[in-house]
C-alpha atoms as an extended CHARMM CRD file, in Angstrom:
* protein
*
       141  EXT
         1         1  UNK       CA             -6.4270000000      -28.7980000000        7.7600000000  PROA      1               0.0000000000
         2         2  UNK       CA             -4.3980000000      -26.8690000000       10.1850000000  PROA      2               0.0000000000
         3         3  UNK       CA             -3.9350000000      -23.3200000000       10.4790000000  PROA      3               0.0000000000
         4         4  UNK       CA             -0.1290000000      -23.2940000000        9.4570000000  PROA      4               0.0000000000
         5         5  UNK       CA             -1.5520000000      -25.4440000000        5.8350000000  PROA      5               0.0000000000
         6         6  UNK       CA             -4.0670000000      -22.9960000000        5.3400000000  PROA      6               0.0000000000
         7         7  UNK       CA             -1.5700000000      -20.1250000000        5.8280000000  PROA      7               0.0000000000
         8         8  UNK       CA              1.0860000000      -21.7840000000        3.3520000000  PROA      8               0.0000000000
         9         9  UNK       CA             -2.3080000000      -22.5250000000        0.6760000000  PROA      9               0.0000000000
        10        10  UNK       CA             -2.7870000000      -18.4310000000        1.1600000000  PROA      10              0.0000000000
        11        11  UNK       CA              1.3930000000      -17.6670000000        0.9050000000  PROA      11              0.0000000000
        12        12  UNK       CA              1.4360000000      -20.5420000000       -2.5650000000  PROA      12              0.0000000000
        13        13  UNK       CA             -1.9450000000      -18.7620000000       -3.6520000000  PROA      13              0.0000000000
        14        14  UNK       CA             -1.1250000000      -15.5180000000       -3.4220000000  PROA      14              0.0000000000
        15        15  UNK       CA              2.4080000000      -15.8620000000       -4.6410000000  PROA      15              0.0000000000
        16        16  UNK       CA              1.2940000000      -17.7420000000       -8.1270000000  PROA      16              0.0000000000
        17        17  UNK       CA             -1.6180000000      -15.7350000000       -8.7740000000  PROA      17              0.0000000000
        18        18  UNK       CA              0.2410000000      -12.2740000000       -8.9860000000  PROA      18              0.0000000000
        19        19  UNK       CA              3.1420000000      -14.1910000000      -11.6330000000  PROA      19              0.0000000000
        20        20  UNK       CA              3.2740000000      -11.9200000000      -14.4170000000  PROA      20              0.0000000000
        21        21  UNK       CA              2.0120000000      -14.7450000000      -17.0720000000  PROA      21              0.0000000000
        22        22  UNK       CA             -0.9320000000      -16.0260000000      -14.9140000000  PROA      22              0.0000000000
        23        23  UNK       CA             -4.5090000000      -15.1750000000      -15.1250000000  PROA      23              0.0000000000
        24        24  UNK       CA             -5.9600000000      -16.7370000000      -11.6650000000  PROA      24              0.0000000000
        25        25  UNK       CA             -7.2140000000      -14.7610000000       -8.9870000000  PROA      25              0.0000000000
        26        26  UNK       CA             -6.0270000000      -14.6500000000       -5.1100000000  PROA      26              0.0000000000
        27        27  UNK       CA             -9.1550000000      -17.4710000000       -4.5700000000  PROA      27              0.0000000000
        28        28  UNK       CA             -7.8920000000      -18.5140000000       -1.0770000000  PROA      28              0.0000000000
        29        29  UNK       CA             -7.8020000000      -15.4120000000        0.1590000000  PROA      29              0.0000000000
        30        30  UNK       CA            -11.4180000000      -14.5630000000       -1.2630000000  PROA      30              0.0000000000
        31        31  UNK       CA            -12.7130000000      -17.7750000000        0.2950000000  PROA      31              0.0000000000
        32        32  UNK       CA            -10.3800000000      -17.1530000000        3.7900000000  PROA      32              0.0000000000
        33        33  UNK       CA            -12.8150000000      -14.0930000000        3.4140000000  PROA      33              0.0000000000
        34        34  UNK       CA            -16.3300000000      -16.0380000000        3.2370000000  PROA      34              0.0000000000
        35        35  UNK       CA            -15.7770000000      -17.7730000000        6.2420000000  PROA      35              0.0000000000
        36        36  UNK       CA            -14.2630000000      -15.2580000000        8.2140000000  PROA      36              0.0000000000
        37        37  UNK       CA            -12.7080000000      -17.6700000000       10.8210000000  PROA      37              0.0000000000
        38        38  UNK       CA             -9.3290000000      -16.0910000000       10.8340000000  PROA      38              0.0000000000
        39        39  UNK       CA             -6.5860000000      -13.6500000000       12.4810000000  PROA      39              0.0000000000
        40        40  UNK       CA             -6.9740000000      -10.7490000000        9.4820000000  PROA      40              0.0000000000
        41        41  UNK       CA             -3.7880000000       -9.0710000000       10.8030000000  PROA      41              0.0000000000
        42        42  UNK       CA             -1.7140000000      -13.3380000000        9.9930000000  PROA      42              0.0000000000
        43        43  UNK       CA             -3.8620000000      -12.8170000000        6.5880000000  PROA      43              0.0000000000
        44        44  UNK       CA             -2.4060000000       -9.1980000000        5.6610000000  PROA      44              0.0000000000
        45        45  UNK       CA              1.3870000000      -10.4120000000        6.5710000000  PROA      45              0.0000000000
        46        46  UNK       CA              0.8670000000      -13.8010000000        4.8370000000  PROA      46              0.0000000000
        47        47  UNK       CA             -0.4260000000      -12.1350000000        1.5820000000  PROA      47              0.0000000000
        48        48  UNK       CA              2.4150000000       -9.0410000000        1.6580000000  PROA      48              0.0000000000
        49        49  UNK       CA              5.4230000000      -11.5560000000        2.2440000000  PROA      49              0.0000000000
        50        50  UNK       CA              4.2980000000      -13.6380000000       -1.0900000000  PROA      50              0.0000000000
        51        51  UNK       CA              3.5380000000      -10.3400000000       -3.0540000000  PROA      51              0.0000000000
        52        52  UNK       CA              6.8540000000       -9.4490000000       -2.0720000000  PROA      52              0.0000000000
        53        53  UNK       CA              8.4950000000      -12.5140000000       -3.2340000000  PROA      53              0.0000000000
        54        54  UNK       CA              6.1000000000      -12.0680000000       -6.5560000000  PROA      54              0.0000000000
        55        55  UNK       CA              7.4450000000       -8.9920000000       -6.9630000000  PROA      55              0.0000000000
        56        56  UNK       CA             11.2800000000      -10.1370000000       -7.1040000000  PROA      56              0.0000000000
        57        57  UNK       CA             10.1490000000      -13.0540000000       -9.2790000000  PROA      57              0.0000000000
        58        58  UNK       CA              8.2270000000      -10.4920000000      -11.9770000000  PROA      58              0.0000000000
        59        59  UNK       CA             11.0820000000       -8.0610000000      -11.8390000000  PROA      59              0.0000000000
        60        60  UNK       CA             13.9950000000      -10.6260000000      -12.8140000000  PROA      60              0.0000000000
        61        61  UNK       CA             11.5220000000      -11.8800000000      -15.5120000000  PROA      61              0.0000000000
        62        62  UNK       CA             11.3180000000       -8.3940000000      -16.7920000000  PROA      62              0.0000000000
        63        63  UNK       CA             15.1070000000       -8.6860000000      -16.6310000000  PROA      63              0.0000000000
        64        64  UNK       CA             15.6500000000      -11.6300000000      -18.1770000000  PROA      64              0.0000000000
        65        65  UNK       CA             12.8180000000      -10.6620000000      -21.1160000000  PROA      65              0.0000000000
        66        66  UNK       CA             15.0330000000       -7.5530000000      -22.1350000000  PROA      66              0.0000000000
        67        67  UNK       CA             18.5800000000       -9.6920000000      -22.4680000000  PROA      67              0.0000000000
        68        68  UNK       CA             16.5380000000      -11.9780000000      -24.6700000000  PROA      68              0.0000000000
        69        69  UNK       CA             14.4280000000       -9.5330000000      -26.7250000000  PROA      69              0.0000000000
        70        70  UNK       CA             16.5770000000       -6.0420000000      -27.0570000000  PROA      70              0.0000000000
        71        71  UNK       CA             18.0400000000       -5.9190000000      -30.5540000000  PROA      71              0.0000000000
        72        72  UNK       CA             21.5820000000       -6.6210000000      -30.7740000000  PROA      72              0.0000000000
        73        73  UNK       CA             22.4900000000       -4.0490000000      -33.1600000000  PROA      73              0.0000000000
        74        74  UNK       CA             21.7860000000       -0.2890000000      -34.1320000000  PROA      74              0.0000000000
        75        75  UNK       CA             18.2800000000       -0.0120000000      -32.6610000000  PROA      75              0.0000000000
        76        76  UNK       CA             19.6290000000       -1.1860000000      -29.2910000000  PROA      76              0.0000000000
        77        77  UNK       CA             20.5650000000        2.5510000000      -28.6630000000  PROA      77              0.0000000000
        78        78  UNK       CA             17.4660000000        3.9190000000      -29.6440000000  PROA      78              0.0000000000
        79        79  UNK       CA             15.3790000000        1.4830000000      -27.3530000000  PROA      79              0.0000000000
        80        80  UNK       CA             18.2300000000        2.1020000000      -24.2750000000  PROA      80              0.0000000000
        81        81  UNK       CA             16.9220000000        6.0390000000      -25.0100000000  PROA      81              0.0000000000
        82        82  UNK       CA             13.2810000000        5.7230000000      -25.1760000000  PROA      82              0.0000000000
        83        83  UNK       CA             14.0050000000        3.5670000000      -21.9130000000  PROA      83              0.0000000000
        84        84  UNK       CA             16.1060000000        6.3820000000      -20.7110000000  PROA      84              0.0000000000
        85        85  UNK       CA             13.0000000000        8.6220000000      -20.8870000000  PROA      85              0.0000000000
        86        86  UNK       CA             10.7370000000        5.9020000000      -19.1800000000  PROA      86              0.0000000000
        87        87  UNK       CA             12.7260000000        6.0030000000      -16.4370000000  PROA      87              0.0000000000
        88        88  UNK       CA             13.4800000000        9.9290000000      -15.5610000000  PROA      88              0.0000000000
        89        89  UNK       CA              9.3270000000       10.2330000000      -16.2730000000  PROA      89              0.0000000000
        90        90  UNK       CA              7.8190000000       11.8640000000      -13.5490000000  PROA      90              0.0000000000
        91        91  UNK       CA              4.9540000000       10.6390000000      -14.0150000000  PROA      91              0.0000000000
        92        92  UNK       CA              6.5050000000        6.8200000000      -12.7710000000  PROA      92              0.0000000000
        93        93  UNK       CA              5.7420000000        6.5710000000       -9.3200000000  PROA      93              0.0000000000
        94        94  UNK       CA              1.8460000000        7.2160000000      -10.2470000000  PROA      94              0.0000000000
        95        95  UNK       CA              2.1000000000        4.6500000000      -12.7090000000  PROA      95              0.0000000000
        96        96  UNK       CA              3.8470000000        2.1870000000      -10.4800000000  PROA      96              0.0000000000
        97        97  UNK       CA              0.9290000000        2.8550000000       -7.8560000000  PROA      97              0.0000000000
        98        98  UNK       CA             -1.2480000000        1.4080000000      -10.5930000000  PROA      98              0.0000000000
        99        99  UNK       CA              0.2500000000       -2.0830000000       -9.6740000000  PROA      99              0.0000000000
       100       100  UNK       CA             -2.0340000000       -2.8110000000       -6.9610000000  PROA      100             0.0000000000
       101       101  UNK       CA             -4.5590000000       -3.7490000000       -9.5660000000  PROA      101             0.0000000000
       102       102  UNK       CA             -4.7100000000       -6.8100000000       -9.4920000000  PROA      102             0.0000000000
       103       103  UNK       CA             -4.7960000000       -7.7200000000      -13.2890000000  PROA      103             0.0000000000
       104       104  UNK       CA             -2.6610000000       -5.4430000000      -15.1230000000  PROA      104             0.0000000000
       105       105  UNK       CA             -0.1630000000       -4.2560000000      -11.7500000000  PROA      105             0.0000000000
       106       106  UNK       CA              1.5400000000       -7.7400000000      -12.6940000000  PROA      106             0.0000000000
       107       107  UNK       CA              2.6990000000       -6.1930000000      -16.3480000000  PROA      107             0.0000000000
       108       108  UNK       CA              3.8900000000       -3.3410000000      -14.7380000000  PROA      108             0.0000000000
       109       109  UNK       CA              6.3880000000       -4.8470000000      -11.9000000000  PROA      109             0.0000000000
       110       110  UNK       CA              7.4160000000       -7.1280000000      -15.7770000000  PROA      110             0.0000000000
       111       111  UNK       CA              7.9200000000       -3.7530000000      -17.7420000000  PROA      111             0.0000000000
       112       112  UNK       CA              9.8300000000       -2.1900000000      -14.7740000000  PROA      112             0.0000000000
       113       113  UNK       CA             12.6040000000       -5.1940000000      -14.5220000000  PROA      113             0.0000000000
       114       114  UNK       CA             12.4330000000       -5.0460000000      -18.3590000000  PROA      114             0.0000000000
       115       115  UNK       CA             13.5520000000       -0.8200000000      -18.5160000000  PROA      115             0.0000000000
       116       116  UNK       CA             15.7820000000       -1.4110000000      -15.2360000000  PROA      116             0.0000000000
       117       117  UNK       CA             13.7740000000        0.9500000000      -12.8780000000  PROA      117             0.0000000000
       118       118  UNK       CA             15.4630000000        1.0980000000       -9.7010000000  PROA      118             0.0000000000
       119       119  UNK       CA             14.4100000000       -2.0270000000       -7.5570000000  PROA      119             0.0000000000
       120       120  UNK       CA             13.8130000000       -0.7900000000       -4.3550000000  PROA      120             0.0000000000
       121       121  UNK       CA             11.8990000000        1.9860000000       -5.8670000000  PROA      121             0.0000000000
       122       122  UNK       CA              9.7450000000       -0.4090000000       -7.4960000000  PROA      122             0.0000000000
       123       123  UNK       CA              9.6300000000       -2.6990000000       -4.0550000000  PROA      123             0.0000000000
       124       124  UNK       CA              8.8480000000        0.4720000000       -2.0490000000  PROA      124             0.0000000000
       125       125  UNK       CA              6.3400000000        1.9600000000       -4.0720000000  PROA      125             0.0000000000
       126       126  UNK       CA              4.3880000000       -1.5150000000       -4.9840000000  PROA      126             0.0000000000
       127       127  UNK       CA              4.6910000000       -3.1110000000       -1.7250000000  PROA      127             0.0000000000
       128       128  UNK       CA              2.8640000000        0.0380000000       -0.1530000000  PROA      128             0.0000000000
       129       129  UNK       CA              0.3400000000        0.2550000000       -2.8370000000  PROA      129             0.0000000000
       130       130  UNK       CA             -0.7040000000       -3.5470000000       -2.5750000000  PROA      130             0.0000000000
       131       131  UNK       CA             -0.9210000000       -3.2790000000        1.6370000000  PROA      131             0.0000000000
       132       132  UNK       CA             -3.0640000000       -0.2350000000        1.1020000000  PROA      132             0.0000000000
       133       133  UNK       CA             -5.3510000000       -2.6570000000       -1.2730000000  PROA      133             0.0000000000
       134       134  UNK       CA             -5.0630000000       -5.4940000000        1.2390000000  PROA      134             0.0000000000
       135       135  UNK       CA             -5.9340000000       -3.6670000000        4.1600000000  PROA      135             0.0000000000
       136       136  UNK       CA             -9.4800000000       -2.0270000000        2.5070000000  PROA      136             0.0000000000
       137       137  UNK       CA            -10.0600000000       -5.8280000000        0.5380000000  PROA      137             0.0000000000
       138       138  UNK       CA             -9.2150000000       -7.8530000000        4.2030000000  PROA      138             0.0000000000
       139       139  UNK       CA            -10.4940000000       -5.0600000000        6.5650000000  PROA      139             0.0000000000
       140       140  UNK       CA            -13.3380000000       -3.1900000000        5.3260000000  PROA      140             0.0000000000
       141       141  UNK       CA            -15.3040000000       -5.4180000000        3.1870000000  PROA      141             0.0000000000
């Protein structure tokens, strides 16, 4: 393998594995890790481009989950408040730092698309939060 296949494997690996509905693990980049024969600095852009894409991808499922499961009739108003509330919480940026875990951060980039939290917000705030991850998982361990 060449390094631009083993760069794409990390980019498909790292994209699929932070999908809100899958349970796998960023593997390549755990075994890119064992071996140690690579530029860390192509590693950290690789794996923040496809966590960015994963990112768009979980948000406009979160989207498309709330047009299919919010009630059409009187109890859409009372979930549009209690989303209302969600959103002016300020306590949200603190729980969208909690999306650099990588289990349960997928759920919350899905549960932000589904209550409409501002996008870049969400970008901005995850983005950061998962390079901060990256950089202590690729750089100091």
């Amino acid at each position: 393998m060449d390094l631009y296949e083993i760069y794409s494997l990390l980019f498909t690996d790292v994209l699929t594995s932070n999908f809100a509905f899958n349970i796998s693990s960023e593997i390549v980049l755990d075994t890119m890790q064992t071996f140690g024969n690579y530029n860390k600095k192509i590693i950290l852009l690789v794996t923040i481009i496809a966590y960015t894409f994963s990112i768009c991808i979980n948000y406009i499922f979160g989207i498309m989950c709330s047009k299919i499961l919010a009630p059409a009739n009187q109890k859409a108003s009372e979930l549009n408040s209690k989303i209302e509330i969600i959103t002016k919480s300020r306590f949200l940026p603190i729980i969208i730092i909690i999306s650099f875990v990588p289990f349960f951060g997928k759920f919350i980039i899905l549960f932000s698309g589904f209550c409409r939290i501002n996008f870049i917000k969400i970008l901005t705030i995850s983005v950061i939060a998962k390079l901060i991850y990256y950089i202590m998982v690729i750089f100091y361990t």
